[in-house]
C-alpha positions, -999 to 999 in steps of 0.1 A, spaced: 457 -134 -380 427 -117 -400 410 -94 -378 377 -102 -367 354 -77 -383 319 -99 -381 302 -121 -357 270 -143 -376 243 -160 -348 211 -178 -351 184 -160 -343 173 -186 -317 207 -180 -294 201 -144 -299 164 -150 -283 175 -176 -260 200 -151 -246 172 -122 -245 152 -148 -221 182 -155 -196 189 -121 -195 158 -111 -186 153 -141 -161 185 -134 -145 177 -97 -140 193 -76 -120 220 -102 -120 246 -109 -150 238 -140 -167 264 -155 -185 271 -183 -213 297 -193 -240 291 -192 -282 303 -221 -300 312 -219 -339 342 -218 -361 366 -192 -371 369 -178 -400 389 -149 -421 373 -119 -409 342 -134 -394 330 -156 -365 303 -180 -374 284 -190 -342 259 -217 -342 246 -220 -306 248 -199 -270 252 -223 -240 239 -206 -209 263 -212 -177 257 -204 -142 272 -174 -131 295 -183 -103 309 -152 -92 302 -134 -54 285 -103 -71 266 -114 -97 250 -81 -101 286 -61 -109 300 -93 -125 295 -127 -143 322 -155 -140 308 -189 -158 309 -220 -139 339 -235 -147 322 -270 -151 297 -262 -177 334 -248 -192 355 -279 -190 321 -298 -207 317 -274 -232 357 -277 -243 352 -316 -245 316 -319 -261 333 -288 -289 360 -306 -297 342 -338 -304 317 -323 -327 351 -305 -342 337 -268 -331 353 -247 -309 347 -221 -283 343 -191 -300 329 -164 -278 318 -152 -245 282 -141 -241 266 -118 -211 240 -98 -200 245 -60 -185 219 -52 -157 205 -12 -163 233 -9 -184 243 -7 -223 257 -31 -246 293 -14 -241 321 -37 -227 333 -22 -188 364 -23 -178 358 -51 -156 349 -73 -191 383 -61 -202 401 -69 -173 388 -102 -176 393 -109 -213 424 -134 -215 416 -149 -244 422 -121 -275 405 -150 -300 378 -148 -287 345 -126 -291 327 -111 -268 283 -104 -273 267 -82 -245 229 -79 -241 218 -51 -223 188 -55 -196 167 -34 -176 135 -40 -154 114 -33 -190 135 -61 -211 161 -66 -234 181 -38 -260 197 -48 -290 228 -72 -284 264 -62 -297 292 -81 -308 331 -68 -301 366 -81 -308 396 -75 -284 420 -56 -291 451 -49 -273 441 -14 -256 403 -26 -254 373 -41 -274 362 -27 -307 331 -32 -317 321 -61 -348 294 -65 -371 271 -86 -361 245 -107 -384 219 -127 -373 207 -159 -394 
């Protein structure tokens, strides 16, 4: 398997991301990136926002496993595919924890963080996982 080295988003889930993030405050919000996969690079085209289901949604995000289970059907009939894992860090930086690690089963996919604060949004950043933590991707927005 090619390494993942770049992650490409529409400017519109980038936004629409910067608004739940910033609605959500100081709690996590949460969502999923759909796209394909290709040599090198993840090519997302939208950012479903989930309900974050877990207890503390201020330390943590879990997303609802319903809007999952919908998103795995409606992806595979338009012949897409989950691709990522999108989420919002309260008064925090766009730098995976070790909670996000802990968490990350899935090595294919990506991960996109959006750090908040009671001012707004900072700049979004995109990472891989590796197999002693994430390392950080390019990411492109289109």
């Amino acid at each position: 398997m090619t390494p993942v080295r770049l992650l490409t988003l529409p400017a519109a889930a980038l936004a629409a991301g910067a608004v739940a993030a910033t609605k959500a405050f100081p709690e996590e919000a949460c969502g999923l990136l759909e796209g394909a996969v290709r040599p090198g690079e993840v090519a997302a085209v939208a950012l479903h926002l989930a309900a974050n289901v877990a207890t503390d949604r201020r330390a943590r995000f879990d997303v609802d496993p319903r809007t999952l289970l919908r998103l795995h059907r409606e992806t595979r009939e338009r012949g897409t595919a989950l691709v990522g894992v999108w989420h919002s860090h309260p008064n925090g930086v766009a730098v995976p924890s070790a909670t996000d690690f802990a968490e990350a089963h899935d090595p294919s996919l990506v991960w996109l963080l959006t750090p908040v604060t009671a001012a707004g949004t900072g700049a979004a950043r995109a990472y891989s996982v590796g197999g002693n933590g994430f390392v950080e991707i390019g990411l492109e927005v289109t």
